[in-house]
BAPALUM-413531 format. One record per atom (N, C-alpha, C): x, y, z; residue in three letters. Coordinates in steps of 0.2 Angstrom, whole numbers, plus 5000, padded with zeros to 4 digits. Each point is the difference from the previous one (the first is absolute). Layout:
// BAPALUM-413531
XYZALA;...
***
This chain:
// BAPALUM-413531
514950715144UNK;499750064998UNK;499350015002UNK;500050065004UNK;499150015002UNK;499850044995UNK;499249995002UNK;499550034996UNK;500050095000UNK;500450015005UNK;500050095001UNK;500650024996UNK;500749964996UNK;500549994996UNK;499850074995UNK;500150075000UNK;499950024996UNK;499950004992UNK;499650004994UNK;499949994996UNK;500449994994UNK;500850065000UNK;500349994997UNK;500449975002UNK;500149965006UNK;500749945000UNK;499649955000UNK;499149985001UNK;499849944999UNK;500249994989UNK;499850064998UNK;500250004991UNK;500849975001UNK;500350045002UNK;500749984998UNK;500149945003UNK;499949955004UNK;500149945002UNK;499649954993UNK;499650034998UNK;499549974996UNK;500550004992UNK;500150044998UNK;500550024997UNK;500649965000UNK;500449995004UNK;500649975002UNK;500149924999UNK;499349995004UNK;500049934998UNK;499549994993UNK;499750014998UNK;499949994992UNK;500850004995UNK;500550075002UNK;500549994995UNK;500349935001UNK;500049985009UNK;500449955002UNK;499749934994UNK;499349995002UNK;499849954996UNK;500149994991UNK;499850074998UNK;500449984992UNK;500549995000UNK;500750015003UNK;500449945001UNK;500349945001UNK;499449985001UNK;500349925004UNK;499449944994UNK;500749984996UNK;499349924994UNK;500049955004UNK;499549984998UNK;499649945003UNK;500649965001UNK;500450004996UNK;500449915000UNK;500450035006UNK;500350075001UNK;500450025009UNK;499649985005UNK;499549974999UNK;499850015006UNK;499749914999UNK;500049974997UNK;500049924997UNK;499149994997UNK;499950065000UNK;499249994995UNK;499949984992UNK;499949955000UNK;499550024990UNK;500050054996UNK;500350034993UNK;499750054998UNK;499649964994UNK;499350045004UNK;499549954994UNK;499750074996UNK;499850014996UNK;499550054995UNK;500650054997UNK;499750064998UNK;500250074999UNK;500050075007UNK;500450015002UNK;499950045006UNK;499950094997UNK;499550015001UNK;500050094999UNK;500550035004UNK;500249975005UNK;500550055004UNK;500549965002UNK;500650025000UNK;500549975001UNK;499949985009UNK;500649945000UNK;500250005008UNK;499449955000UNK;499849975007UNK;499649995005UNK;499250024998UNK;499349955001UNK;499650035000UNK;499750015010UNK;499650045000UNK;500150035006UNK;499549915005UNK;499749974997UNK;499749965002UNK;500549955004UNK;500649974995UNK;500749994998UNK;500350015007UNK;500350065000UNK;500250015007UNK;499650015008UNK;499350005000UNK;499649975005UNK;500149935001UNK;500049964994UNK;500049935002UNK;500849985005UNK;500650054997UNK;500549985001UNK;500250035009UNK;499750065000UNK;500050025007UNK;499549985004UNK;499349965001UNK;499649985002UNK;499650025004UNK;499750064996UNK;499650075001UNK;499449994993UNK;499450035004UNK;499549994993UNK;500250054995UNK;499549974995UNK;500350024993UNK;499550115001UNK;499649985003UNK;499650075001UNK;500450035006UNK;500349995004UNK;500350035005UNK;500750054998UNK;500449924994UNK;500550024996UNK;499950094995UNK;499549984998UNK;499750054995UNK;500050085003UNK;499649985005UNK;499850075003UNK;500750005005UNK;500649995002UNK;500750025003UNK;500250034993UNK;500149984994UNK;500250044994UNK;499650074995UNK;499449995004UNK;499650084998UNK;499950035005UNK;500550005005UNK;499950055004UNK;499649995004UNK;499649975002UNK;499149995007UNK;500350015005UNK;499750045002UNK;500349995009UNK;499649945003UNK;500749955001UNK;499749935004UNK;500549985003UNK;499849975006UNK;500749995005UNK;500749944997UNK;500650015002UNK;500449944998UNK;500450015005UNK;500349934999UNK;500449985008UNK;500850004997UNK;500450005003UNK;500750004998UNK;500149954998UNK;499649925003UNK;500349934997UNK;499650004993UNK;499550025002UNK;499749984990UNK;500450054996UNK;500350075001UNK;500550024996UNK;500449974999UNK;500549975005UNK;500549954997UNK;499849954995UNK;499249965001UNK;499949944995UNK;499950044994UNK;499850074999UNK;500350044992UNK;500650004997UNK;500150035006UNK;500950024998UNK;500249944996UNK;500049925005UNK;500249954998UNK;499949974993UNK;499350004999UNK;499649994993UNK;500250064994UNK;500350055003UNK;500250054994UNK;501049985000UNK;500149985004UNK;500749995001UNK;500650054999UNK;499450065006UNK;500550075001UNK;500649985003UNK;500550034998UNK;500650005005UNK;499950055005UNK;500649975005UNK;499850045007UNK;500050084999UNK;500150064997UNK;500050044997UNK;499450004999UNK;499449984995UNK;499650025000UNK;499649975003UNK;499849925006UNK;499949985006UNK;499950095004UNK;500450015002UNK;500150055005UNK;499550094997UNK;500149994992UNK;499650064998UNK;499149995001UNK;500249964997UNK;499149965003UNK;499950005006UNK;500449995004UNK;499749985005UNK;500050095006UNK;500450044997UNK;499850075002UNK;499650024998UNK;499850014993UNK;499350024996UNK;499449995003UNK;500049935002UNK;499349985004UNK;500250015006UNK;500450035006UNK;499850055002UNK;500449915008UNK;500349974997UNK;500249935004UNK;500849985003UNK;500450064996UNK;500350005002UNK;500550075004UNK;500550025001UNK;500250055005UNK;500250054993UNK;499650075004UNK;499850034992UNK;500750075004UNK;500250024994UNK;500750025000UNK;499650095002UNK;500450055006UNK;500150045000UNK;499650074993UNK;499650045001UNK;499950054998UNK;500550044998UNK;500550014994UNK;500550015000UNK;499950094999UNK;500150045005UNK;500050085000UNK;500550054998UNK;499950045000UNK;500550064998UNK;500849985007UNK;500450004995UNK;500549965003UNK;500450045006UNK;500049995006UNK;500350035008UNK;500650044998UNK;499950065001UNK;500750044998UNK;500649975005UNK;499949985006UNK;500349965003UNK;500449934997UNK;499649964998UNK;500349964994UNK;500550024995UNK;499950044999UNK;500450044992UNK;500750025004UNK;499950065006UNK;500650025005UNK;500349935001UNK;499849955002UNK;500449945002UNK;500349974996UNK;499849984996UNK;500149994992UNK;500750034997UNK;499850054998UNK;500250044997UNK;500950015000UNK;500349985005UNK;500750005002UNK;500249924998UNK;499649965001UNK;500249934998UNK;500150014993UNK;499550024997UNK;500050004991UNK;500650024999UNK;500050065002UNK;500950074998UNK;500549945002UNK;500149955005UNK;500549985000UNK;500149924995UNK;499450004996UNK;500349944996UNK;500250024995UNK;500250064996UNK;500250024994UNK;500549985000UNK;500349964995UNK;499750024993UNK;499549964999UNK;499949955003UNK;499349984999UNK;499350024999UNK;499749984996UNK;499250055000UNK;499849975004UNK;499650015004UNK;499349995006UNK;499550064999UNK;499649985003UNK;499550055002UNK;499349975005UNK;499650025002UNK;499349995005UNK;499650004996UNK;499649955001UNK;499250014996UNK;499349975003UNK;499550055000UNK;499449965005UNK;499749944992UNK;499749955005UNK;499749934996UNK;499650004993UNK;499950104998UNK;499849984994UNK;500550044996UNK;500749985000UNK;500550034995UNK;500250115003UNK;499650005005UNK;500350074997UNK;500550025005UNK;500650034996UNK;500850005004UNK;499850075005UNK;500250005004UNK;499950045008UNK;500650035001UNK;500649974999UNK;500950025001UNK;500549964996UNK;500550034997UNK;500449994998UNK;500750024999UNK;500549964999UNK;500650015001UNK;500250054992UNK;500750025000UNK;500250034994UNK;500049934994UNK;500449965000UNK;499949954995UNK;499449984997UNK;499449995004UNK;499450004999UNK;499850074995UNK;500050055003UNK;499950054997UNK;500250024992UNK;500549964998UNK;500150014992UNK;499949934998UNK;499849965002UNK;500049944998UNK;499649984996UNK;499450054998UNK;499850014992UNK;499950074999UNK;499850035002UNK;500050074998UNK;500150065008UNK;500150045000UNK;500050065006UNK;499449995005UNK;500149965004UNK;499249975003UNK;499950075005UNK;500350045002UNK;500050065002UNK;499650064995UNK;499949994996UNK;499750044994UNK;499249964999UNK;500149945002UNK;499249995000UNK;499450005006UNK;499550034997UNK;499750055005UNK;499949935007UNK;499850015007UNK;499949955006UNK;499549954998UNK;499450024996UNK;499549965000UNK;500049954992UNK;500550014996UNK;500349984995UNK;500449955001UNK;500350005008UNK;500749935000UNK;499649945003UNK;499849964995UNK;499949945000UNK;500249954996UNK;500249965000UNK;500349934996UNK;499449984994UNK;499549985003UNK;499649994996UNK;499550074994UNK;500150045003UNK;499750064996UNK;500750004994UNK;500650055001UNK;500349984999UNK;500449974992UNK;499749945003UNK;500249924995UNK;499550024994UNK;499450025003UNK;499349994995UNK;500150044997UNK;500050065002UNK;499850074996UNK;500550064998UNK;500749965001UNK;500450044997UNK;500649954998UNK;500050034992UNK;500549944998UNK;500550004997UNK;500550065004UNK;500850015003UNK;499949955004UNK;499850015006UNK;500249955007UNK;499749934996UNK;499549994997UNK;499749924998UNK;501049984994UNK;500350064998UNK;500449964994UNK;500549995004UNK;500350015006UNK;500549975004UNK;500049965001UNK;499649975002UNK;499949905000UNK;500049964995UNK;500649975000UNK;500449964992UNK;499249955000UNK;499749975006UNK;499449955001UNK;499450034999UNK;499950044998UNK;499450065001UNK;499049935001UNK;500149994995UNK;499549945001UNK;499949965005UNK;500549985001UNK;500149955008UNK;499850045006UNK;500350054999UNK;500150035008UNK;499150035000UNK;499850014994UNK;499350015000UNK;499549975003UNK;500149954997UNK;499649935001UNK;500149995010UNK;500750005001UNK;500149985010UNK;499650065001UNK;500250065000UNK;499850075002UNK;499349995001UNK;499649994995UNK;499150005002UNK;499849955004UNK;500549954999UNK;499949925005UNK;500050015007UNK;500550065000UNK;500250015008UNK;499750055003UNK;499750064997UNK;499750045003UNK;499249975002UNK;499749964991UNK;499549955007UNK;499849985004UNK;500649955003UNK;500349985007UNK;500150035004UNK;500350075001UNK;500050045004UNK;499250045001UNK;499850014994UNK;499150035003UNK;499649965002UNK;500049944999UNK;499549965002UNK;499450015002UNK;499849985005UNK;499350025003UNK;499950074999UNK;500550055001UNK;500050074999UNK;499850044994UNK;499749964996UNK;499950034993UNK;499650055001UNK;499550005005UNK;499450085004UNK;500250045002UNK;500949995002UNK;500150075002UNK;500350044996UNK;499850065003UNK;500250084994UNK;500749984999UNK;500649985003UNK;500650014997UNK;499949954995UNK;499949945002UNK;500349954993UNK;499350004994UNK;499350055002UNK;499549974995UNK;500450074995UNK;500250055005UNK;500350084997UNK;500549964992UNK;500649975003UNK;500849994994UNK;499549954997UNK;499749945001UNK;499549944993UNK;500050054998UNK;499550015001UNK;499450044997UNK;500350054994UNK;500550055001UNK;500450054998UNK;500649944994UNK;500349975000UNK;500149964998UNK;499749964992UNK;499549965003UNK;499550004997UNK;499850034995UNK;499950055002UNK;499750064992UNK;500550034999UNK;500750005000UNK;500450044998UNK;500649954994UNK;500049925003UNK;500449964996UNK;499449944999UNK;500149994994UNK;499649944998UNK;500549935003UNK;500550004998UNK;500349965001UNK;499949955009UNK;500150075004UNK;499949995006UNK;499349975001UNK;499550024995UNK;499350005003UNK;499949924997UNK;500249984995UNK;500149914996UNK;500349975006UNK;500750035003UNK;500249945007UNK;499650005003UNK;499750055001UNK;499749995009UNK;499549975003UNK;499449984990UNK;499449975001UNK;500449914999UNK;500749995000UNK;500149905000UNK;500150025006UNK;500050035007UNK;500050005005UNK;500449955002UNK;500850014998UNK;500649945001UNK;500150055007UNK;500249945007UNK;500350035005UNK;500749975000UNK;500650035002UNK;500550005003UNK;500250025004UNK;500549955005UNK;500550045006UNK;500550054999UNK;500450045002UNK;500650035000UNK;500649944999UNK;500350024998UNK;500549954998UNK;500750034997UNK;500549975002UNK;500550015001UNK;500449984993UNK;500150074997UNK;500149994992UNK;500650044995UNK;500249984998UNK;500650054994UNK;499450024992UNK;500450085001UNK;499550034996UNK;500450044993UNK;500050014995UNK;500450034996UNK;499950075001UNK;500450055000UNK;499650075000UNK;500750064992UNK;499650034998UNK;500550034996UNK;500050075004UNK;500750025001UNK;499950085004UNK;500250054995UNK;499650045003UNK;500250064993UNK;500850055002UNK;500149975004UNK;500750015003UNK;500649954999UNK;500149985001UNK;500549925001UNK;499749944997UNK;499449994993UNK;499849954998UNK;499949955003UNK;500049934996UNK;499649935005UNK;500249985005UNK;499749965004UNK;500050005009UNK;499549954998UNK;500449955005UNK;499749935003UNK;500150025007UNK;499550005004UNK;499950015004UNK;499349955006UNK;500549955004UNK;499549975006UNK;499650055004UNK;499349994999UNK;499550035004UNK;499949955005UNK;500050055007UNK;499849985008UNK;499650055001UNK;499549955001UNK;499550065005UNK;499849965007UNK;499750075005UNK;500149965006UNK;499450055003UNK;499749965004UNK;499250035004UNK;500350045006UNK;499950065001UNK;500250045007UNK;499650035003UNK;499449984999UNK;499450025006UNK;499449964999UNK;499750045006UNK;499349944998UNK;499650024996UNK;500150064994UNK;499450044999UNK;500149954991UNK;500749995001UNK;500449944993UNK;500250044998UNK;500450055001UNK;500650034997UNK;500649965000UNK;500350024993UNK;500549965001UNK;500650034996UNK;500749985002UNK;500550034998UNK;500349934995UNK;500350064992UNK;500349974996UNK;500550004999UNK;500549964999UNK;500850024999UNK;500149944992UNK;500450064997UNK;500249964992UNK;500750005001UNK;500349955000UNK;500849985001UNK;499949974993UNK;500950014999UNK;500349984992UNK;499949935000UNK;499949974993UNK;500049925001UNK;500749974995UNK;500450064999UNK;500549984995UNK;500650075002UNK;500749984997UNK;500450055001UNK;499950064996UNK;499749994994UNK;499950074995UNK;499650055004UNK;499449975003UNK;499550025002UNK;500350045007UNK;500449985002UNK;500350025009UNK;500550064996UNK;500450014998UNK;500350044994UNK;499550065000UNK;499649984996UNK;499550074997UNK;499650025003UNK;499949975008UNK;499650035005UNK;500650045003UNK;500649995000UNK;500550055004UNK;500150054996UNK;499949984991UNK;500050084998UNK;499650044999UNK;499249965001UNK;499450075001UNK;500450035007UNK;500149955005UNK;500050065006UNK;500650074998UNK;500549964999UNK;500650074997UNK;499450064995UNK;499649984995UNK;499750054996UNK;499450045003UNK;499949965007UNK;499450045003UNK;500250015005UNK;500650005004UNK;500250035005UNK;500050075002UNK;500050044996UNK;499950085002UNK;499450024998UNK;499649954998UNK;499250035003UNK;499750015006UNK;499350035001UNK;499850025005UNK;499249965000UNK;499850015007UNK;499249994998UNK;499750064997UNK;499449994996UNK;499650084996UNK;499350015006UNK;
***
């Protein structure tokens, strides 16, 4: 991280790793717990000694200073916090050391046209396109009911994570509502990363943030997670419960990626062939 590291990702680096350190007790890491500790986790001195970086240098990396850092003293953080490679790699883009991901733009209407005929042919399956901070770009008919008329909700509205937080038809479809909460915030701040400056991803935080408390309590444990390869409960207001295997898959370099939700059970392959019967004589609006 250099000294030119704009202000607000030298804070959130600073930020990031403090949550990381009130997680980790002395005895995880084979230290003494000697006294009463005002603050959970690690003291910052603590993890200086363990990464073998001054206790003032440690200090000023966690308030934010602009002062230079090299990728291997991040590692001997990383190490001494005992990120996993997940958040190894969050950190290590935040300070500006790793290979920092695409400005994610208003999505290539060409993307969409090319797309767009792949989706249609996996019905009944749901699929759909989404740039890296949740928001769908294209979708198949299956998708399109698979919690409410996604056609009916205005363009700037179709996003996964808006969505989930601020409207709570589409939050009561998820039989896991909790869980998929907790990955959802994990995932989207791996995807912004170092990017937190930019107007798309400071725009949905930020938006988010003041709109659901619940989002605004995940987002400051600054958990990161990868995408991952997952069965999800969903209730449809058409054909009820659905176990459904989520794939998602990267198709550009901007980190667009395409999702397909295949059945993980026979009930579920069943009731996806009867939405299509109930939705087949619809149109797009």
């Amino acid at each position: 991280m250099t000294q030119t590291r704009p202000p607000a990702i030298r804070r959130e680096v600073g930020d990031f790793l403090r949550s990381r350190r009130e997680r980790v007790t002395p005895q995880q890491v084979g230290l003494p717990s000697t006294g009463r500790r005002r603050t959970p986790g690690l003291r910052r001195e603590e993890v200086a000694v363990l990464a073998g970086v001054g206790v003032t240098w440690y200090t000023w990396l966690e308030q934010g200073r602009p002062i230079n850092v090299s990728a291997q003293v991040l590692q001997a953080v990383a190490r001494a916090l005992q990120l996993d490679d997940t958040e190894r790699r969050h950190l290590h883009r935040l300070a500006g050391s790793g290979t920092p991901k695409a400005e994610s733009p208003e999505c290539d209407p060409r993307l969409v046209a090319a797309f767009q005929p792949v989706l249609d042919k996996l019905d009944p399956f749901p699929a759909c396109l989404q740039t890296p901070l949740f928001d769908v770009v294209a979708y198949n008919r299956a998708y399109r009911f698979l919690f409410t008329d996604m056609d009916l909700v205005p363009p700037g509205e179709r996003n996964c994570a808006v969505r989930f937080f601020t409207d709570p038809d589409w939050r009561s479809r998820y039989v896991d509502g909790d869980l998929v909460a907790d990955r959802m915030v994990a995932r989207l701040r791996a995807e912004v990363g170092a990017d937190i400056g930019a107007p798309a991803a400071a725009g949905i935080v930020d938006d988010l943030r003041e709109r659901s408390k619940e989002f605004a309590r995940l987002w400051a444990r600054h958990d990161v997670m990868p995408q991952q390869y997952e069965t999800k409960r969903l209730d449809s207001p058409l054909v009820g419960r659905l176990q459904l295997n989520f794939v998602s898959t990267s198709v550009s370099e901007t980190g667009h990626r395409m999702t397909v939700m295949t059945p993980a059970d026979e009930s579920t392959s069943l009731r996806l062939t009867r939405m299509a019967g109930l939705t087949a004589a619809t149109t797009r609006v």
